[in-house]
N, C-alpha and C positions, 0 to 999 in steps of 0.2 A: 594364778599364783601357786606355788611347790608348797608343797605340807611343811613344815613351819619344823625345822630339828632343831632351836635353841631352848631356851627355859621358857616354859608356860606357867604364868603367876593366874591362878586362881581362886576366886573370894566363895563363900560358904553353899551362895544359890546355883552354883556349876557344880558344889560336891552332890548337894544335895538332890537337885535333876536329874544327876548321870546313875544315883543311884533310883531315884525314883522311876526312870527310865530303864532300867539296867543295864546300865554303859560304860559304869565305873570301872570294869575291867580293860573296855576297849580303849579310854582316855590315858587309863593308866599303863595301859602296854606301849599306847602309840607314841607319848611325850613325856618330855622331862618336867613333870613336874612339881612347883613350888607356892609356897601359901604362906602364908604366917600364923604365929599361935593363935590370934585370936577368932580368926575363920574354922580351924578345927575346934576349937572349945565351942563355938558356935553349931557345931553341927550335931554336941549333945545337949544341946538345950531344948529344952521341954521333953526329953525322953518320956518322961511320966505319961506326957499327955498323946504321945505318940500308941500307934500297934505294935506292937515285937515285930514284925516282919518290916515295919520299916526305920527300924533304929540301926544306926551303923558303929560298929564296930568302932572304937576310937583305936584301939591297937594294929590292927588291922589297917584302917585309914595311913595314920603316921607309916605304915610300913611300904605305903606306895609315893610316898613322895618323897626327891631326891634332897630337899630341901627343906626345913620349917622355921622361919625366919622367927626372929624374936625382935619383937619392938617395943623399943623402952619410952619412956615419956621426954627425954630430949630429943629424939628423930621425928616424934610425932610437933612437936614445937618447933620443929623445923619446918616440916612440910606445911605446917600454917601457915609460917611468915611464908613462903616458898607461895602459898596458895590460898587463903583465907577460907577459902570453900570447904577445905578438906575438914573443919570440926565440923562441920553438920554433917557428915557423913556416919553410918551408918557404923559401930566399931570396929567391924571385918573390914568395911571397905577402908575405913581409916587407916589401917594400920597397914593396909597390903599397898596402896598408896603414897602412905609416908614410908615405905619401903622400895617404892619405885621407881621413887626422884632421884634415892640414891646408887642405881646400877645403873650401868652401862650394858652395851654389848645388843645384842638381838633377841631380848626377852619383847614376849606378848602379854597380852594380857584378857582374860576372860572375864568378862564380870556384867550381869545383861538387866543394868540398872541403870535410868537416864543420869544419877548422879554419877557415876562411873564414867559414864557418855563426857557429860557438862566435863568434867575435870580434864578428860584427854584432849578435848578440845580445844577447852581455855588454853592446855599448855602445850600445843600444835603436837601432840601425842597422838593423832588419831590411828594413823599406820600401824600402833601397836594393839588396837582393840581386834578381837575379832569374836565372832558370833561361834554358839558350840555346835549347833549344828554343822558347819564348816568344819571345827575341828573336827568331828563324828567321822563324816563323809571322808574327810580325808584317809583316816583309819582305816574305812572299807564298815562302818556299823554299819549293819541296818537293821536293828530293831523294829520292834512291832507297836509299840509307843512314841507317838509323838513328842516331841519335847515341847512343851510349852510356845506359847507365840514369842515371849520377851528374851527367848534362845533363839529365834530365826534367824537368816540374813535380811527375810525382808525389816523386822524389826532392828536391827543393825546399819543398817541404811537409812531408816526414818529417823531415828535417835540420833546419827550423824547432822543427819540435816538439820533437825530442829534445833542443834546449838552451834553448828555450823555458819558463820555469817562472811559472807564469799564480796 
């Protein structure tokens, strides 16, 4: 598969890897892309309890993405009816989610959490999940830090299967 040039929808634990990885430049040079408010508010939470060296920028942040969705409380009581799953989900995923159902086009989606997984699945979305590793490589990163295992392909493969019923 071609490296992926439409909108890349990403939830708070891709902002937060790429930066704890230091890739956040390379994701944000190579794609377009988009989040909603609640994933960036999410990625100054617990500042306090963080290191300075790994707290991010929120002005900074917003100025690499071409998009930052705003989701009100009728979209997200959409997406319920639309998917009952979506209120247990997690408030970043919720809302970049109930913002998903509503676009068209050849957006992807990054987000390396089995509930993430279960939802694309249940709604034969799976073609638009993909693992950030893949997106990296596509880039050309190659960092000296690993990205966690639930960033893999192999973990994006298993997470497929295991809600996958063929």
């Amino acid at each position: 598969m071609a490296k992926h040039h439409g909108p890349l929808l990403i939830d708070t634990n891709v902002i937060l890897e790429c930066h704890r990885v230091s890739a956040w430049k390379a994701l944000s040079g190579g794609y377009i892309l988009e989040t909603v408010e609640k994933c960036v508010e999410e990625t100054q939470n617990g500042m306090q309890n963080r290191h300075p060296e790994t707290w991010i920028n929120e002005v900074d942040l917003k100025d690499t993405f071409q998009t930052i969705h705003a989701v009100d409380d009728r979209r997200r009581a959409e997406a319920v009816i639309f998917d009952p799953k979506i209120a247990s989900l997690d408030a970043g995923e919720r809302d970049l989610w109930s913002h998903a159902f509503d676009r068209r086009g050849t957006w992807i989606i990054c987000g390396p959490d089995y509930a993430t997984y279960e939802i694309a699945v249940r709604n034969r979305m799976v073609e638009r999940l993909i693992c950030l590793d893949r997106l990296l490589g596509d880039v050309g990163w190659s960092g000296h830090t690993n990205v966690r295992k639930n960033f893999t392909g192999r973990w994006h493969v298993d997470a497929i299967s295991k809600f996958y019923s063929f």
